[in-house]
N, CA, C and O atoms as a GROMACS GRO file, in nm:
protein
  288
    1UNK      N    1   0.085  -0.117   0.000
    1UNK     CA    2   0.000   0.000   0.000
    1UNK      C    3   0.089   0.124   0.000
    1UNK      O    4   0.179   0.136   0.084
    2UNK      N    5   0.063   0.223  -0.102
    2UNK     CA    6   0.129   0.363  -0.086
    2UNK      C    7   0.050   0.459   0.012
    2UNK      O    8  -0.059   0.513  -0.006
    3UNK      N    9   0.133   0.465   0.118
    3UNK     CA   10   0.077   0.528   0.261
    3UNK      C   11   0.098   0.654   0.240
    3UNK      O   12   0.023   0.715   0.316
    4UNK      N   13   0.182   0.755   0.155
    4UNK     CA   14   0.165   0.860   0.131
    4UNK      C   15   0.038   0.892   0.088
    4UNK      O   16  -0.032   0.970   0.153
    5UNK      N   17  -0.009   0.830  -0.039
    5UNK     CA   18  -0.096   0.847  -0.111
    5UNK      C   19  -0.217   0.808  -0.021
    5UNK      O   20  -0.303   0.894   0.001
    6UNK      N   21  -0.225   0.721   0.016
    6UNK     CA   22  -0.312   0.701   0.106
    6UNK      C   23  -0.380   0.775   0.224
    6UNK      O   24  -0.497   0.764   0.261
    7UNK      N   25  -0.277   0.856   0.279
    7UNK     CA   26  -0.305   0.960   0.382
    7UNK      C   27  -0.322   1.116   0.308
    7UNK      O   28  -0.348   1.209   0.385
    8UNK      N   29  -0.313   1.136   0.209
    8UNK     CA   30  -0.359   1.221   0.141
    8UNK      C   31  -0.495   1.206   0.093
    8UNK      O   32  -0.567   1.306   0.093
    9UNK      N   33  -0.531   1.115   0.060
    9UNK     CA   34  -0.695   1.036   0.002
    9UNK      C   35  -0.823   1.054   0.108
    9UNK      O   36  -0.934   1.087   0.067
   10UNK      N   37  -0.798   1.032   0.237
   10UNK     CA   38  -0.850   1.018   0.362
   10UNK      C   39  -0.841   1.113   0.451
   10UNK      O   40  -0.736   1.157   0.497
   11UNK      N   41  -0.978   1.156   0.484
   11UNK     CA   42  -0.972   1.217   0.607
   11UNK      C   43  -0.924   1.276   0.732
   11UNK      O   44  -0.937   1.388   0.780
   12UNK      N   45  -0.863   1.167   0.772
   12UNK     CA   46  -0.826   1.177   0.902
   12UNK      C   47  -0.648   1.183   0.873
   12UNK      O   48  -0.586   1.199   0.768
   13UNK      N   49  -0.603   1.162   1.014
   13UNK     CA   50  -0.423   1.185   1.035
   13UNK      C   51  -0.430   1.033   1.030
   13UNK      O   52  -0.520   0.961   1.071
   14UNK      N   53  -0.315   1.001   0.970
   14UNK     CA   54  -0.268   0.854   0.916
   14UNK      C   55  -0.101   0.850   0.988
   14UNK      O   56  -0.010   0.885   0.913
   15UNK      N   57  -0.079   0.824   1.080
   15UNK     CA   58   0.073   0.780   1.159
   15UNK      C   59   0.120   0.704   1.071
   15UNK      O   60   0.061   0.611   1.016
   16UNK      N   61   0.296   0.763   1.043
   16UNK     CA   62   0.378   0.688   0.964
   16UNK      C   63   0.402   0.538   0.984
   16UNK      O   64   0.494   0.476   0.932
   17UNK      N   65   0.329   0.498   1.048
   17UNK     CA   66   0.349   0.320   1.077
   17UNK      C   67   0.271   0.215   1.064
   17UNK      O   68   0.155   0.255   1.058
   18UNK      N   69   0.279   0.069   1.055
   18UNK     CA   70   0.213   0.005   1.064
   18UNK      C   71   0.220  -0.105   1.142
   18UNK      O   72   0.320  -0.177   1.137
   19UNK      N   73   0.129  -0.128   1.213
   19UNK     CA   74   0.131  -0.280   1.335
   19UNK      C   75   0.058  -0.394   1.271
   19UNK      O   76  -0.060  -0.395   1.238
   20UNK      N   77   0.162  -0.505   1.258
   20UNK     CA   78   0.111  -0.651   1.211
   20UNK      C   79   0.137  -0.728   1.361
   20UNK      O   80   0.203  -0.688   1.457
   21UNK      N   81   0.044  -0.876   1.338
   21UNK     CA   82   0.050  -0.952   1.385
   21UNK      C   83   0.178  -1.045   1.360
   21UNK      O   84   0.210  -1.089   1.250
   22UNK      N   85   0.240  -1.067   1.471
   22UNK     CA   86   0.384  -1.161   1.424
   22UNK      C   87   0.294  -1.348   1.422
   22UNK      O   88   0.235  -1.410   1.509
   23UNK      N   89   0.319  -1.372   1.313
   23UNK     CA   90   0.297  -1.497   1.281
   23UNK      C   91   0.318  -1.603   1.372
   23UNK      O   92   0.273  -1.714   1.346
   24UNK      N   93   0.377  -1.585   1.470
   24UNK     CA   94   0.386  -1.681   1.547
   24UNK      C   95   0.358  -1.700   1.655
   24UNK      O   96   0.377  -1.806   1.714
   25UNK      N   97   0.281  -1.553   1.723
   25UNK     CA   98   0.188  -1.525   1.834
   25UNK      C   99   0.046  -1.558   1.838
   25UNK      O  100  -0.015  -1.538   1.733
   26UNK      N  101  -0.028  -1.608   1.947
   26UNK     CA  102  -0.200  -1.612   1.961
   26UNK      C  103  -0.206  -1.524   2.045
   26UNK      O  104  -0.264  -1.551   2.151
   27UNK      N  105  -0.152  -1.400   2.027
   27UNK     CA  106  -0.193  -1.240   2.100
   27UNK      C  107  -0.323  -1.279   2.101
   27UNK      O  108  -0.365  -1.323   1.994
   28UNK      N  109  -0.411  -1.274   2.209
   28UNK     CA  110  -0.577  -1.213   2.213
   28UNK      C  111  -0.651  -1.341   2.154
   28UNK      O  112  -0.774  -1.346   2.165
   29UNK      N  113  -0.589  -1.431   2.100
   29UNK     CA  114  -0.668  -1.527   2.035
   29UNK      C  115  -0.692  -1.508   1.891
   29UNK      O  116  -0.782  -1.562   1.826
   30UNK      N  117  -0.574  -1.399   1.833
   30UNK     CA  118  -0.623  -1.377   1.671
   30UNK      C  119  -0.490  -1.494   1.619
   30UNK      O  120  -0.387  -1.532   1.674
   31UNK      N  121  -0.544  -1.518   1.509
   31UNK     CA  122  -0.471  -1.596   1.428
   31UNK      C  123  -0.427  -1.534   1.274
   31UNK      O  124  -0.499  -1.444   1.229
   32UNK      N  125  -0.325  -1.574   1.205
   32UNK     CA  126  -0.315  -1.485   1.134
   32UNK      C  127  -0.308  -1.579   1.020
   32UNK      O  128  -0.186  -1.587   1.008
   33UNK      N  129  -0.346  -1.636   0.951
   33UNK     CA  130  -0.355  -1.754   0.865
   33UNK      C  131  -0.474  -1.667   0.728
   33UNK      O  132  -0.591  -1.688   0.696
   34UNK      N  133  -0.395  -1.593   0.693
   34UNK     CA  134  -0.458  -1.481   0.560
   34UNK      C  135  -0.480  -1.630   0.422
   34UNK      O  136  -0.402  -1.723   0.401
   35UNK      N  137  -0.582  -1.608   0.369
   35UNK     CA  138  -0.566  -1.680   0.247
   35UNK      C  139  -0.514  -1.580   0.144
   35UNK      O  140  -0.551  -1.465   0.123
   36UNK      N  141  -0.408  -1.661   0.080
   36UNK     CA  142  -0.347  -1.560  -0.044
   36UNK      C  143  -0.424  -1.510  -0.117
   36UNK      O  144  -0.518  -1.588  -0.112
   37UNK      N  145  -0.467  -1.387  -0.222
   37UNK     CA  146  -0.571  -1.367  -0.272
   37UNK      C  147  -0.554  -1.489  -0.461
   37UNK      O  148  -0.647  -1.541  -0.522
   38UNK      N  149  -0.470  -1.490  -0.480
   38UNK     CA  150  -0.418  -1.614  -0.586
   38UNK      C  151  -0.431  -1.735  -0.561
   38UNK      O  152  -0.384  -1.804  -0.652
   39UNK      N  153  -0.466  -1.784  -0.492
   39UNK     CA  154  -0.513  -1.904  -0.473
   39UNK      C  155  -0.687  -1.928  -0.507
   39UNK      O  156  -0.731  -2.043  -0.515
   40UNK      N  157  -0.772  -1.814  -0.523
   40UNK     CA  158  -0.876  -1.808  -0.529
   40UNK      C  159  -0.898  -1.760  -0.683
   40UNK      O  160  -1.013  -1.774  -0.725
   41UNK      N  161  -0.824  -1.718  -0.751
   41UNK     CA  162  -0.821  -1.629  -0.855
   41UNK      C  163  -0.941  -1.716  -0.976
   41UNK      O  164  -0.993  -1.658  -1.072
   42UNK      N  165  -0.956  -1.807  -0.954
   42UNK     CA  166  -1.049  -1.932  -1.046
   42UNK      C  167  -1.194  -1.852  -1.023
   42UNK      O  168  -1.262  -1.807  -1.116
   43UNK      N  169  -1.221  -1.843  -0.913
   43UNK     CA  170  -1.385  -1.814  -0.878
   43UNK      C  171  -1.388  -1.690  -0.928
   43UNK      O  172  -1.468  -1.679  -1.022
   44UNK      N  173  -1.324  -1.585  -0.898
   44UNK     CA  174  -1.300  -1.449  -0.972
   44UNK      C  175  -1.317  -1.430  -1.121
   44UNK      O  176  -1.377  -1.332  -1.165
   45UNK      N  177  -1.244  -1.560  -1.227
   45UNK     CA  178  -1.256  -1.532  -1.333
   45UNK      C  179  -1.424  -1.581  -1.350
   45UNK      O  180  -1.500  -1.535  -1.436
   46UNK      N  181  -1.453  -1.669  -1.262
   46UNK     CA  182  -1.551  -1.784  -1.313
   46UNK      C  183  -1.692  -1.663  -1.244
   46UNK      O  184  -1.814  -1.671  -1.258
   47UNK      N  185  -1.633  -1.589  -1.192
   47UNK     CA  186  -1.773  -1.442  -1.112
   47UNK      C  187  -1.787  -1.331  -1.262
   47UNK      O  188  -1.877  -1.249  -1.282
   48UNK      N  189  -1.691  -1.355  -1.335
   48UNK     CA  190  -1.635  -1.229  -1.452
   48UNK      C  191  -1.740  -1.280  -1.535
   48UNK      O  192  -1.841  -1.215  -1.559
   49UNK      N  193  -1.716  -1.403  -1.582
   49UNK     CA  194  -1.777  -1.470  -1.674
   49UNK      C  195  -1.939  -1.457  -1.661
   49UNK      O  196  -2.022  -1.422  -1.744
   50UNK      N  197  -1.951  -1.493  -1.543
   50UNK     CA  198  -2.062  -1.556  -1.522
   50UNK      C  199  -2.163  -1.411  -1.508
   50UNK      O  200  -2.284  -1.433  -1.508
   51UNK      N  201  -2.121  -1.270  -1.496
   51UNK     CA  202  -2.184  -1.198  -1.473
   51UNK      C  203  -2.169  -1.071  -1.646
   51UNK      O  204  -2.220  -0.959  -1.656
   52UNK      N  205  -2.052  -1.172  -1.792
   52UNK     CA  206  -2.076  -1.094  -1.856
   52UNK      C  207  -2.159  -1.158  -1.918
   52UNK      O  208  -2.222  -1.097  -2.004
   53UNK      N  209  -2.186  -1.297  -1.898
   53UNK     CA  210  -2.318  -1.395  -1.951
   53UNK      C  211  -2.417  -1.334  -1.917
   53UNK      O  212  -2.490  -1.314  -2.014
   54UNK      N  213  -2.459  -1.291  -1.816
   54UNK     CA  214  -2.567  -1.175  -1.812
   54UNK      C  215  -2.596  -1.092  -1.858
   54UNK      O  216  -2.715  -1.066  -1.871
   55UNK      N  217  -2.477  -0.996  -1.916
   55UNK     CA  218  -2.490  -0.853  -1.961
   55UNK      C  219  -2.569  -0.904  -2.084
   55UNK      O  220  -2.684  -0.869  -2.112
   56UNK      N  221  -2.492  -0.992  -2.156
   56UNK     CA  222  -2.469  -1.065  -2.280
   56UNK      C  223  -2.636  -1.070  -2.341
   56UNK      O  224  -2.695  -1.027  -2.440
   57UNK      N  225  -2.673  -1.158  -2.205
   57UNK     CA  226  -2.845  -1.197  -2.238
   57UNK      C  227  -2.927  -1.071  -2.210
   57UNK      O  228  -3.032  -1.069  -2.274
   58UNK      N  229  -2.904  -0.958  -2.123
   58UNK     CA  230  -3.020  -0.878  -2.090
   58UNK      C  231  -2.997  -0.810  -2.206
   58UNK      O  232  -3.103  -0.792  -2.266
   59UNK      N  233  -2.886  -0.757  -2.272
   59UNK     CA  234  -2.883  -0.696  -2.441
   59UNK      C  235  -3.017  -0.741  -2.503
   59UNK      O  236  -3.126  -0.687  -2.522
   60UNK      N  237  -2.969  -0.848  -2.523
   60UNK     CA  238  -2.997  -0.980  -2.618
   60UNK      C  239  -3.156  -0.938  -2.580
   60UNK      O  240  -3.207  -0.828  -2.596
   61UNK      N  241  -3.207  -1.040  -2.534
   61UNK     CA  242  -3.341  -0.994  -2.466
   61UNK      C  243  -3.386  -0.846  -2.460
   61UNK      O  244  -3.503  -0.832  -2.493
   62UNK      N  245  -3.326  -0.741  -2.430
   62UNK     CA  246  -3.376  -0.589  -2.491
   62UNK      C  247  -3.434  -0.582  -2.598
   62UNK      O  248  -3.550  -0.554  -2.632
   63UNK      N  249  -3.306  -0.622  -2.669
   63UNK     CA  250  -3.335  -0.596  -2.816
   63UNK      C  251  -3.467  -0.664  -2.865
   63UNK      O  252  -3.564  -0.601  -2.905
   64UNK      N  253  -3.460  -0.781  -2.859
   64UNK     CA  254  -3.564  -0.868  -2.882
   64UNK      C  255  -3.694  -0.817  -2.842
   64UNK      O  256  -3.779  -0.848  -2.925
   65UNK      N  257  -3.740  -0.749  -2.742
   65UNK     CA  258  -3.824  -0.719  -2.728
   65UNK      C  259  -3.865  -0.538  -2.782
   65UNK      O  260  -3.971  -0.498  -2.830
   66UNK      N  261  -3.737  -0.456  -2.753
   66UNK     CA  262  -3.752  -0.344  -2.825
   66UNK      C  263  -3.764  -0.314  -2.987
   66UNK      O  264  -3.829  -0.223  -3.038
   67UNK      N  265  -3.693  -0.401  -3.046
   67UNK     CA  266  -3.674  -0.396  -3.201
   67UNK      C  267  -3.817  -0.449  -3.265
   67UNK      O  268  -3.836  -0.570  -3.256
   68UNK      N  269  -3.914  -0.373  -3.325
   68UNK     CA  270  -4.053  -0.383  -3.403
   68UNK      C  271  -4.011  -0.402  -3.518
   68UNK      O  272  -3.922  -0.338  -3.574
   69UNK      N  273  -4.077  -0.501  -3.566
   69UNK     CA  274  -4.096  -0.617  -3.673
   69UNK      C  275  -4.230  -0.550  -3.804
   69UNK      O  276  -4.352  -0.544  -3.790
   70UNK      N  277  -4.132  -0.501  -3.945
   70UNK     CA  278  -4.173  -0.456  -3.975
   70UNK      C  279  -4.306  -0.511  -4.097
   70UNK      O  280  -4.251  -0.560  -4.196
   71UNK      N  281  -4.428  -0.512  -4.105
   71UNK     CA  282  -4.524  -0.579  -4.166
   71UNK      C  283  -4.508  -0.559  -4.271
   71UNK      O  284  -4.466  -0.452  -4.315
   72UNK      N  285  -4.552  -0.699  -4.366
   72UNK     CA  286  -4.527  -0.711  -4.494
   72UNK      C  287  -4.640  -0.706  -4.545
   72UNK      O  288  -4.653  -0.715  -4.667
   0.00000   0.00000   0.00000
């Protein structure tokens, strides 16, 4: 994260630092076991898809119903 940029973006006062959890502590009972965001990257493409298959059909279906059919 660019924390300059970041504290310029936002509101409030942003302190030059940041506090992580050391990986090998159960401080408080938190655990720190992050899922990588790449390991998931499948469902993401398969959310892309699956929501331009939509766009795809509500066109589709517009049209179909907006476009008048001209009598012969």
């Amino acid at each position: 994260m660019d924390m300059p940029r970041y504290a310029k973006a936002v509101p409030f006062v942003v302190l030059p630092f940041v506090i992580r959890l050391d990986a090998s502590s159960q401080a408080g009972g938190f655990s720190r076991n992050w899922i990588k965001p790449a390991e998931r990257i499948e469902t993401h493409i398969g959310y892309a898809w699956q929501w331009w298959g939509f766009s795809v059909a509500l066109v589709a279906i517009w049209v179909f119903v907006n476009v008048k059919r001209e009598e012969v």
